[in-house]
N, C-alpha and C positions, 0 to 999 in steps of 0.2 A: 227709696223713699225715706226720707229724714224723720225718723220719730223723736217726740217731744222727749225730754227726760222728765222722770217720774217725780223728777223733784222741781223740775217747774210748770206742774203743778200745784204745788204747795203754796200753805199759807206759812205768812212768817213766824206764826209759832209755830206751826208743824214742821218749815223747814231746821228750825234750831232741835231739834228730836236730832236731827242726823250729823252723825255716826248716831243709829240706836244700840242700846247696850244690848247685849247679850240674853238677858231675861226680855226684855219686851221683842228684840227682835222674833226670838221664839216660840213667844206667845201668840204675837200678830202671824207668827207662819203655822203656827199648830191650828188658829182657826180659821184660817185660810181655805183649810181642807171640809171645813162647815161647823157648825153649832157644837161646841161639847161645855163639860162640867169640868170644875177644879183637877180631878184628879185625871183624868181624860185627857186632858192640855198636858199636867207633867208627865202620861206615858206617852203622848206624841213628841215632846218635845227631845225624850229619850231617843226613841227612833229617826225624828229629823235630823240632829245630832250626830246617830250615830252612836252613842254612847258616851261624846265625847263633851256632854254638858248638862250635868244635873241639876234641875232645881229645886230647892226643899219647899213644902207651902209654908212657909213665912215667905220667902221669897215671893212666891208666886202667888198668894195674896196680897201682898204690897203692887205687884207690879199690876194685877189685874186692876186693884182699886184705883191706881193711877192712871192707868188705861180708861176707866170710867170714866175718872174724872177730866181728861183729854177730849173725852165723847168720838176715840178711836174703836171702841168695841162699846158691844149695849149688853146689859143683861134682858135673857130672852124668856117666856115662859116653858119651861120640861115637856116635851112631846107627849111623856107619860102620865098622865093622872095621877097615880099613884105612888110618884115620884118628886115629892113637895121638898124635900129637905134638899137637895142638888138643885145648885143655883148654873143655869148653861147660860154661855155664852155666845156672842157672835159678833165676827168681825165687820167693821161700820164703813161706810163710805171711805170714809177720812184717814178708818186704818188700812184699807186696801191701797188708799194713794201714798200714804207713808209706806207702809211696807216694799211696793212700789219702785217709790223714791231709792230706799238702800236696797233693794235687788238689783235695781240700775246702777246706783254704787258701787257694790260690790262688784257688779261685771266692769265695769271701765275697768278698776282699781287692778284686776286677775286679767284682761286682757294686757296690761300695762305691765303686769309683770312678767306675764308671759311671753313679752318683747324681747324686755329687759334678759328674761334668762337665757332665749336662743340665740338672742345676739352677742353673747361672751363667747 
């Protein structure tokens, strides 16, 4: 069965995001996993990684406020009452389909080279 790719889906601004960089790629896979806070997102983003991509919050508040402003992720209200000063997040229709989009990306791009390598 022929599945659609994730990125036709998109719209034309959403398709111009792809390639996403590195930080919002990240971001949209750290909330992926469901709702967190600023600092929640840079220890997931540690462990999706691997170790192998750190982001400092300058960073990562630049890239979440542009994510807002994309209307790819929403700011959501804290589960905890008691918990006002953490701002959570959560990923939005729009970033599940971008996200999406470069997962499908990324696999054509790793199948293709993994052609490419067993065939030498």
């Amino acid at each position: 069965m022929a599945r659609e790719s994730g990125a036709g889906r998109l719209r034309d601004e959403q398709q111009r995001l792809l390639p996403l960089t590195p930080s919002v790629f990240f971001v949209l896979f750290a909330l992926a996993g469901g709702d967190k806070h600023g600092y929640a997102i840079m220890q997931q983003v540690g462990t999706l990684s691997d170790g192998q991509f750190r982001m400092g919050p300058g960073t990562l508040y630049t890239t979440i406020q542009r994510l807002l402003d994309l209307q790819l992720i929403e700011e959501v209200v804290s589960a905890s009452e008691g918990d006002t000063r953490r701002r959570y997040y959560r990923l939005g229709q729009a970033g599940k389909s971008v996200l999406d989009a470069e997962l499908d990306r990324m696999h054509h791009i790793l199948k293709t080279a993994s052609r490419m390598r067993f065939a030498t």
